[in-house]
N, C-alpha and C positions, 0 to 999 in steps of 0.2 A: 802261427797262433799256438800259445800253449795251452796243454789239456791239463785242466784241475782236475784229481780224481774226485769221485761222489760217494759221501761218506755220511750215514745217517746223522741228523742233528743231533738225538742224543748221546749217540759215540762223542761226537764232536765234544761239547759241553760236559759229560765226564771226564773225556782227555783234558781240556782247559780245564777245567778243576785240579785234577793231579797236577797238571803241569805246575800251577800256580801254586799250590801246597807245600808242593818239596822242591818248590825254584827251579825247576830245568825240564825242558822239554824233552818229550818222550821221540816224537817223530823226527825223520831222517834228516840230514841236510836239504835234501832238494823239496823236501815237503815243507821246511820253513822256510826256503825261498819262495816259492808258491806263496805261501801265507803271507807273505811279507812281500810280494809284490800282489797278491788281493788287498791286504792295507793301504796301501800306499796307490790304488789304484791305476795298475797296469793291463789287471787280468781280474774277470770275473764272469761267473755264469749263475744262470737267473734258477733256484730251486723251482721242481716242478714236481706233483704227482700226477701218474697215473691209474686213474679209476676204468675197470671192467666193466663196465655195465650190460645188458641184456642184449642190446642193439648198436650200442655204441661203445667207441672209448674217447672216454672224457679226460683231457689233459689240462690242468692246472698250474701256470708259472707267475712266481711272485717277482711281478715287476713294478718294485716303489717309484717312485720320482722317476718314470717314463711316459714321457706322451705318446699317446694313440698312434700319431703318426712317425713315431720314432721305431714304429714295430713292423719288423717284417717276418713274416709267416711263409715257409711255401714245404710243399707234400712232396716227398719223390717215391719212389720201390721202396713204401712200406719204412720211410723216414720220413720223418719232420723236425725241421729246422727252423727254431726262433732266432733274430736277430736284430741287431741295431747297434744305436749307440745313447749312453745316458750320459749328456755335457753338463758340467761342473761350470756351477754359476762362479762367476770370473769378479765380481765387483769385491768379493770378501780377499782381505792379503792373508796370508799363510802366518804371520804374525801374530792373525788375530786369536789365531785357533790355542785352544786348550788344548780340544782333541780331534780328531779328522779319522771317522773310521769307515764313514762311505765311500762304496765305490764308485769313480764314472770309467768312460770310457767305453769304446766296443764291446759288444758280448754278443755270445752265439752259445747256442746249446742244441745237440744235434741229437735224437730222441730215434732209437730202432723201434717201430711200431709192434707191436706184441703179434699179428694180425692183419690181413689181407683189410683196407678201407677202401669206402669209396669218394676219392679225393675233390671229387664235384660238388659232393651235396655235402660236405665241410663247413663248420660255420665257426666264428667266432668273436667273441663278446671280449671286450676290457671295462672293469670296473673297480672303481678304487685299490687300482693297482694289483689286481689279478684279470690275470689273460687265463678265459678260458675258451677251449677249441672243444668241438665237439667233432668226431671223426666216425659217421656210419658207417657200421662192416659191411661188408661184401655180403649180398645174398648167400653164396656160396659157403661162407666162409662161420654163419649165422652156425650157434646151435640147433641140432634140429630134435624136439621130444618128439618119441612115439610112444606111441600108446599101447598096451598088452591088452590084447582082444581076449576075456573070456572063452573058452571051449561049451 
Protein backbone atom coordinates (compact mmCIF):
# COMPACT_ATOMS: atom_id res chain seq x y z
CA UNK A 1 0.00 0.00 0.00
CA UNK A 2 1.14 3.41 -0.75
CA UNK A 3 1.41 6.08 1.89
CA UNK A 4 -0.02 9.59 0.79
CA UNK A 5 1.46 12.23 2.75
CA UNK A 6 -1.14 14.63 4.82
CA UNK A 7 -1.05 17.94 3.87
CA UNK A 8 -3.42 20.74 5.37
CA UNK A 9 -6.44 21.52 2.82
CA UNK A 10 -5.54 25.01 2.59
CA UNK A 11 -1.80 24.37 1.74
CA UNK A 12 -3.26 22.09 -0.68
CA UNK A 13 -5.82 24.70 -2.50
CA UNK A 14 -3.23 27.62 -2.59
CA UNK A 15 -0.72 25.13 -4.10
CA UNK A 16 -3.37 24.31 -6.92
CA UNK A 17 -3.95 27.87 -7.29
CA UNK A 18 -0.32 28.67 -8.12
CA UNK A 19 0.03 25.77 -9.81
CA UNK A 20 -2.86 26.58 -12.20
CA UNK A 21 -1.70 30.29 -12.46
CA UNK A 22 1.63 29.90 -13.89
CA UNK A 23 0.97 26.40 -15.56
CA UNK A 24 3.29 24.03 -13.89
CA UNK A 25 3.32 22.26 -10.86
CA UNK A 26 5.35 23.05 -7.92
CA UNK A 27 5.44 19.44 -6.22
CA UNK A 28 7.99 16.71 -6.93
CA UNK A 29 7.61 13.94 -9.31
CA UNK A 30 6.64 11.20 -6.95
CA UNK A 31 4.04 13.54 -5.40
CA UNK A 32 2.38 14.06 -8.84
CA UNK A 33 2.36 10.51 -9.23
CA UNK A 34 0.55 10.16 -5.90
CA UNK A 35 -1.86 12.82 -7.28
CA UNK A 36 -2.48 11.20 -10.22
CA UNK A 37 -2.91 7.85 -9.14
CA UNK A 38 -5.60 9.62 -6.19
CA UNK A 39 -7.35 10.75 -9.65
CA UNK A 40 -7.56 8.12 -11.29
CA UNK A 41 -8.42 6.10 -8.21
CA UNK A 42 -5.84 3.65 -7.12
CA UNK A 43 -5.01 5.21 -3.73
CA UNK A 44 -6.78 7.31 -1.35
CA UNK A 45 -7.35 8.07 2.28
CA UNK A 46 -10.34 9.27 4.23
CA UNK A 47 -9.51 13.21 5.90
CA UNK A 48 -9.92 12.99 9.55
CA UNK A 49 -9.69 15.40 12.49
CA UNK A 50 -8.79 15.02 15.78
CA UNK A 51 -10.67 16.79 18.65
CA UNK A 52 -9.13 17.00 22.48
CA UNK A 53 -11.82 17.06 24.38
CA UNK A 54 -12.01 16.97 28.48
CA UNK A 55 -12.71 13.21 28.73
CA UNK A 56 -12.30 12.00 25.46
CA UNK A 57 -10.73 12.13 22.02
CA UNK A 58 -13.11 12.59 19.33
CA UNK A 59 -12.00 11.47 15.81
CA UNK A 60 -13.89 12.68 12.78
CA UNK A 61 -13.26 10.98 9.08
CA UNK A 62 -15.10 12.18 5.94
CA UNK A 63 -16.33 9.13 4.34
CA UNK A 64 -18.80 10.21 1.24
CA UNK A 65 -20.28 7.39 -0.74
CA UNK A 66 -19.48 4.68 1.92
CA UNK A 67 -21.87 2.39 3.47
CA UNK A 68 -21.93 1.54 7.03
CA UNK A 69 -21.00 -1.74 6.58
CA UNK A 70 -18.02 -1.08 4.22
CA UNK A 71 -16.34 0.39 7.57
CA UNK A 72 -14.00 -1.23 9.43
CA UNK A 73 -12.81 0.27 12.77
CA UNK A 74 -10.37 -1.57 15.12
CA UNK A 75 -8.03 0.18 18.31
CA UNK A 76 -4.62 -1.39 18.93
CA UNK A 77 -1.35 0.36 21.47
CA UNK A 78 -2.67 3.66 21.26
CA UNK A 79 -3.56 3.34 17.20
CA UNK A 80 -6.62 3.29 15.42
CA UNK A 81 -7.22 2.15 12.09
CA UNK A 82 -10.20 2.90 9.62
CA UNK A 83 -10.60 0.91 6.64
CA UNK A 84 -12.58 -0.55 3.77
CA UNK A 85 -13.21 -0.26 0.48
CA UNK A 86 -15.70 2.42 -1.64
CA UNK A 87 -16.75 0.36 -5.12
CA UNK A 88 -17.29 2.27 -8.25
CA UNK A 89 -20.84 1.90 -9.60
CA UNK A 90 -19.89 -0.29 -12.87
CA UNK A 91 -23.21 0.48 -15.02
CA UNK A 92 -21.66 4.11 -16.15
CA UNK A 93 -18.86 3.39 -19.52
CA UNK A 94 -15.88 5.68 -19.03
CA UNK A 95 -17.03 7.37 -22.32
CA UNK A 96 -19.72 8.77 -20.68
CA UNK A 97 -17.55 10.76 -18.41
CA UNK A 98 -16.59 14.50 -18.84
CA UNK A 99 -14.94 14.33 -15.74
CA UNK A 100 -14.18 11.52 -13.10
CA UNK A 101 -12.51 13.00 -10.04
CA UNK A 102 -13.70 10.42 -7.39
CA UNK A 103 -12.03 8.03 -5.76
CA UNK A 104 -13.02 4.13 -5.17
CA UNK A 105 -11.15 1.62 -4.20
CA UNK A 106 -9.34 0.39 -0.75
CA UNK A 107 -8.48 2.78 1.73
CA UNK A 108 -7.03 2.78 5.16
CA UNK A 109 -5.89 5.47 7.39
CA UNK A 110 -3.82 4.50 10.48
CA UNK A 111 -4.15 7.37 13.17
CA UNK A 112 -1.20 7.46 16.41
CA UNK A 113 -3.64 8.17 19.37
CA UNK A 114 -2.32 11.35 21.07
CA UNK A 115 -3.04 9.45 24.41
CA UNK A 116 -3.53 6.36 26.52
CA UNK A 117 -7.77 5.22 25.51
CA UNK A 118 -9.96 2.96 26.86
CA UNK A 119 -10.61 0.72 23.79
CA UNK A 120 -13.86 -1.04 25.39
CA UNK A 121 -16.06 1.86 26.16
CA UNK A 122 -15.28 3.26 22.37
CA UNK A 123 -18.25 4.09 20.46
CA UNK A 124 -19.04 5.04 17.00
CA UNK A 125 -21.63 6.69 14.95
CA UNK A 126 -21.72 7.19 10.98
CA UNK A 127 -23.96 9.81 9.59
CA UNK A 128 -24.25 11.46 6.28
CA UNK A 129 -20.89 10.36 5.62
CA UNK A 130 -18.92 11.35 8.68
CA UNK A 131 -17.53 8.48 10.99
CA UNK A 132 -17.28 9.70 14.14
CA UNK A 133 -15.52 7.55 17.16
CA UNK A 134 -15.41 8.63 20.23
CA UNK A 135 -12.46 7.26 22.29
CA UNK A 136 -12.49 7.67 26.50
CA UNK A 137 -9.15 8.29 28.11
CA UNK A 138 -7.76 6.15 30.56
CA UNK A 139 -8.44 7.13 34.24
CA UNK A 140 -4.79 7.39 34.51
CA UNK A 141 -4.16 9.22 31.77
CA UNK A 142 -7.21 12.02 32.61
CA UNK A 143 -6.19 15.64 33.63
CA UNK A 144 -6.15 15.91 37.09
CA UNK A 145 -7.03 19.84 38.69
CA UNK A 146 -6.12 20.55 42.06
CA UNK A 147 -7.04 22.89 43.92
CA UNK A 148 -4.79 25.63 46.15
CA UNK A 149 -5.91 25.26 49.84
CA UNK A 150 -5.82 28.81 51.45
CA UNK A 151 -3.24 29.18 54.45
Amino acid sequence: MALVPWEPREIKRLRDLFEDFFDFELMPESRRLSRKRLMEGEVWSPLVDIIDKKDHILVKAELPGIDKKDIKISIGENVLTIKGEKKEEKEVKKEDYYCCESAYGAYSRTIDLPIEVDKNKSKATFKNGILEISLPKKEETKPKEIEIIPE
